[in-house]
C-alpha positions as CSV (number, residue, x, y, z in Angstrom):
1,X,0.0,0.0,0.0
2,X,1.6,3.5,-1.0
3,X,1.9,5.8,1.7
4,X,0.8,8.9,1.9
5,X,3.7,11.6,1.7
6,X,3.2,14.7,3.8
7,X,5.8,17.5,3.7
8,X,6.2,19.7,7.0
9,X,7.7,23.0,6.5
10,X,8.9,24.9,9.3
11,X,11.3,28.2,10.2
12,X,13.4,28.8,13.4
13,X,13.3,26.6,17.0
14,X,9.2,26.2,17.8
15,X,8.3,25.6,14.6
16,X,10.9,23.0,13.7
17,X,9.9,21.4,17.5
18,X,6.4,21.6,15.8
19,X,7.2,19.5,12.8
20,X,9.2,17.2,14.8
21,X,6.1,16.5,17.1
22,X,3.7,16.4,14.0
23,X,6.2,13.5,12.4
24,X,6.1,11.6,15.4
25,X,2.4,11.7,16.3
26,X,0.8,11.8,13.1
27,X,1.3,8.2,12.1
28,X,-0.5,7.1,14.9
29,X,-3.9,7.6,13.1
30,X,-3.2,6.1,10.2
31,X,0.0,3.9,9.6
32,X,-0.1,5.5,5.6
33,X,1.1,8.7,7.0
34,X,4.8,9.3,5.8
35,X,5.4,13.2,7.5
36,X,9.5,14.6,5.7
37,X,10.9,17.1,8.0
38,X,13.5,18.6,6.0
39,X,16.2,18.7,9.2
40,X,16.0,15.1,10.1
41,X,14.8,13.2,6.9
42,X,17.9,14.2,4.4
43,X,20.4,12.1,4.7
44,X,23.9,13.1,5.4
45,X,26.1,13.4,2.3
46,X,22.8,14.7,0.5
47,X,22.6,18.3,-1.3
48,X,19.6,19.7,0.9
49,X,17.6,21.9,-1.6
50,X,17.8,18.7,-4.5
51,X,16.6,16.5,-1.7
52,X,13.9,19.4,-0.5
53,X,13.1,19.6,-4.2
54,X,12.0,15.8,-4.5
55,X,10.6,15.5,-1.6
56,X,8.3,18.9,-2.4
57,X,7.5,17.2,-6.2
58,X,6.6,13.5,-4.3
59,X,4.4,15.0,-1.5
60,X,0.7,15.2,-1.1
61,X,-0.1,17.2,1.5
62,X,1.8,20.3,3.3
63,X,1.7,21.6,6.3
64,X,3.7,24.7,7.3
65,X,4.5,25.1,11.0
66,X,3.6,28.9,11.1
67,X,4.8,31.2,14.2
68,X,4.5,34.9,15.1
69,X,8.1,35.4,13.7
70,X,8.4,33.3,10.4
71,X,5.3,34.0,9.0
72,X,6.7,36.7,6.4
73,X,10.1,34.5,6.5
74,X,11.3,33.7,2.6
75,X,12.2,30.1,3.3
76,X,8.7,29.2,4.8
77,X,6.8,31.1,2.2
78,X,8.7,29.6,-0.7
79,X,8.2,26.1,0.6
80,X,4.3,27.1,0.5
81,X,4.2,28.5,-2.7
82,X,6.1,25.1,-4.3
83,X,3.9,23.1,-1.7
84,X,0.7,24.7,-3.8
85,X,2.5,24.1,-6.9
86,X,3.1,20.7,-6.5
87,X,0.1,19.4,-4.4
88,X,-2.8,22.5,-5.0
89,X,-3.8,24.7,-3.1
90,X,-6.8,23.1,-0.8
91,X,-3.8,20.5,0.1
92,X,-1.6,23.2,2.3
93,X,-2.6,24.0,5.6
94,X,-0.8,26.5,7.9
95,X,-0.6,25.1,11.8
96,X,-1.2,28.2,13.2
97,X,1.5,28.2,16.5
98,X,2.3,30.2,19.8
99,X,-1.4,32.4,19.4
100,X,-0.7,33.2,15.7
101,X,-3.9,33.8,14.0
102,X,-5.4,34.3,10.6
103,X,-5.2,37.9,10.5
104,X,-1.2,37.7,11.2
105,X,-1.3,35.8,7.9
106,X,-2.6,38.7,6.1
107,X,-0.1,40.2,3.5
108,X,1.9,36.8,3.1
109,X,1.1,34.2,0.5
110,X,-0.3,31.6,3.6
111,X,-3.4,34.1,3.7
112,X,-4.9,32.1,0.1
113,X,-4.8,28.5,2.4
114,X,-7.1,27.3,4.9
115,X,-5.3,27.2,8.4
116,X,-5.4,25.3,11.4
117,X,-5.0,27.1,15.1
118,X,-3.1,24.5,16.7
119,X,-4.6,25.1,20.0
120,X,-8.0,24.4,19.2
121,X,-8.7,20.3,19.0
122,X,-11.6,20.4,16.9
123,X,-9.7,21.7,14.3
124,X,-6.6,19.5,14.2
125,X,-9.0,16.8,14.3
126,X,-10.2,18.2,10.6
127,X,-6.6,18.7,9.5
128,X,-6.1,14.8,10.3
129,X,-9.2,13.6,9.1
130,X,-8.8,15.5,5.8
131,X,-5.4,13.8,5.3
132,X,-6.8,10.9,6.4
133,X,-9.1,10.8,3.4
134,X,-6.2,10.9,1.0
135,X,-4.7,7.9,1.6
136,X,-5.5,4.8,-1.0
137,X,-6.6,3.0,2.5
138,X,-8.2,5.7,5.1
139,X,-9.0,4.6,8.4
140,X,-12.7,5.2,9.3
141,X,-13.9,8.5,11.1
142,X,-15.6,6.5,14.4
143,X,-11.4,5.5,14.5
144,X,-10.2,8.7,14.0
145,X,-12.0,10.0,16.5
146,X,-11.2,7.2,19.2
147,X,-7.9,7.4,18.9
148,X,-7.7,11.4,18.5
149,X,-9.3,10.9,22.3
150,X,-6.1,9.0,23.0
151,X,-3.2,11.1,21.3
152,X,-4.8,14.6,21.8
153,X,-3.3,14.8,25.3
154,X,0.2,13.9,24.1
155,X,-0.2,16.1,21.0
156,X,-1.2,19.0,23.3
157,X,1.4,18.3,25.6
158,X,4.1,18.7,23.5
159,X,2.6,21.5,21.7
160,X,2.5,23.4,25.2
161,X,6.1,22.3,26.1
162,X,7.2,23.9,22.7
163,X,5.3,27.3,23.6
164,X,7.2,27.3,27.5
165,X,10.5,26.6,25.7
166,X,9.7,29.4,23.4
167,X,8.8,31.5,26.7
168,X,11.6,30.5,28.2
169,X,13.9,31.6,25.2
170,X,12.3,34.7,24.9
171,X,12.9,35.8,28.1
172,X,16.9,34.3,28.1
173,X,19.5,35.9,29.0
174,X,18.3,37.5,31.9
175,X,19.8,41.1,31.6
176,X,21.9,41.9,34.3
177,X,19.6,44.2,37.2
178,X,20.7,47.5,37.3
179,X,23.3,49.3,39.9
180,X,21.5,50.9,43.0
181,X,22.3,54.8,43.4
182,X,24.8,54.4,46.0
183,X,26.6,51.8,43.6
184,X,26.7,54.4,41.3
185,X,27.9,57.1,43.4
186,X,30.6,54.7,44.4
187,X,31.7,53.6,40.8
188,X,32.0,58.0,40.3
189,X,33.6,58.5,43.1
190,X,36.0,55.7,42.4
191,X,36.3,56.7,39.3
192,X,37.5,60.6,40.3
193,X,40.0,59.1,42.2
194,X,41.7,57.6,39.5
195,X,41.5,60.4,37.7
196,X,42.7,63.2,40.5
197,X,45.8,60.1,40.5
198,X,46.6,60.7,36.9
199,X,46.4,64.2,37.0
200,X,48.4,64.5,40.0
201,X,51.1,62.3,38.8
202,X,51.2,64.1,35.6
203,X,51.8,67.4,36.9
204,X,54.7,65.7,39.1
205,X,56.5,64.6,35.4
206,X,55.5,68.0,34.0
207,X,57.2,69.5,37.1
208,X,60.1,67.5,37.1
209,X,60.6,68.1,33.7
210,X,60.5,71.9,34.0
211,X,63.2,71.4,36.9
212,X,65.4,69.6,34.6
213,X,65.0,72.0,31.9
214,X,65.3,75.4,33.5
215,X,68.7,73.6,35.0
216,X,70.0,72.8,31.5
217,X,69.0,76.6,30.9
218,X,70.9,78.5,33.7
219,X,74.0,76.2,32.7
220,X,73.8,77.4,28.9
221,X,74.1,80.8,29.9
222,X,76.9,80.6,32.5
223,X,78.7,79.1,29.6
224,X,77.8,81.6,27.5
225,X,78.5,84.5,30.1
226,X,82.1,83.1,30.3
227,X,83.0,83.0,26.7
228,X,82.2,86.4,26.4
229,X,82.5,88.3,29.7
230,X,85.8,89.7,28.6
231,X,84.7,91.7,25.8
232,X,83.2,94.8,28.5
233,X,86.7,95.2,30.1
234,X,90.2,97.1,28.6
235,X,92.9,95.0,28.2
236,X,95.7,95.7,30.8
237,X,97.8,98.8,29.6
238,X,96.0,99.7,27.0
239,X,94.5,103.2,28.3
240,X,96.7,105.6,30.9
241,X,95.6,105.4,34.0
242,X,93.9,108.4,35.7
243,X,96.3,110.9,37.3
244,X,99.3,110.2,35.2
């Protein structure tokens, strides 16, 4: 029996959690169900967009793992767009995550597709039931039911551990709290110390350097008084002496 080949799109941490989840609880209602999540299901050694490329031409059904920040995100619309391409449009659903809603989709190409809030049951019940009635050997709706009764708790546990993890990142690192007023007043005042020690030990070299060079100063002029300090007085004998 062929199985049913659903591709799961998703962008960033949640939403990748989300398609994770979805290939791993899916099958559970009908054995047919093959989900491809592009960062588990490519083998190593594979080029990733030829292997995306074949699985996007061999799929049946898409679902895009939509959150408040990849909605307008080039990959995840691109993989929609192909996703209608290949499979048409009715067969794309947006799983709306972390209180995204219809309106958010407004102004990206997942407005044109029918979505799913992933928080309300009733409706992932449709999304499974409609995929359900692709498959070349469906499992009957009283079935789908019974066992949606049995998974949904899972499902929505996991669904609400991928919204606290996305809290918790959010809100990670913590900043650093803020310094009190007299921590402040101590980081100035410690602060003006330093300086008034630079500036104080600056004016000591500019001190010491005006010592040394007033020093080198008076010395150039002594020398200087002494080479010509003969020039002011008459040579001896040259003039009569007074009263001779």
């Amino acid at each position: 029996m062929a199985k049913l080949k659903v591709f799961v799109s998703w962008s960033g941490e949640p939403s990748q959690q989300c398609a994770l989840l979805l290939r791993d609880q899916l099958p559970n209602f009908n054995h047919l169900f093959e989900l491809f999540v592009s960062s588990e299901d490519i083998a190593k050694g594979d080029r990733g967009y030829e292997a995306i490329a074949a699985q996007l031409a061999g799929s049946h059904y898409g679902i895009v793992c939509v959150t408040p920040e990849n909605r307008r995100t080039p990959w995840i619309n691109y993989e929609a767009g192909a996703l209608s391409r290949e499979v048409g449009k009715p067969r794309v659903a947006p799983f709306l995550l972390l209180g995204t809603t219809v309106t958010d989709l407004v102004g990206t190409p997942l407005t044109q597709f029918q979505a799913t809030p992933a928080d309300v049951p009733k409706e992932v019940l449709k999304l499974i039931k409609t995929i359900n009635g692709l498959c070349d050997e469906s499992v009957e709706e009283k079935r789908i039911d019974d066992r949606f009764e049995k998974y949904w708790p899972e499902l929505k546990q996991g669904l609400a551990d991928i919204a606290r993890n996305a809290k918790e990142a959010e809100n990670s690192p913590v900043p650093p709290p803020r310094p009190s007023a007299s921590e402040i007043q101590d980081q100035m005042l410690s602060l003006l110390r330093q300086q008034v020690d630079r500036i104080s030990s600056l004016e000591q070299t500019m001190a010491a350097l005006h010592a040394e060079r007033t020093s080198e100063l008076r010395q150039g002029r002594v020398l200087f008084d002494g080479m010509f300090g003969d020039l002011g007085r008459p040579e001896p004998g040259r003039y009569p002496e007074k009263g001779t």
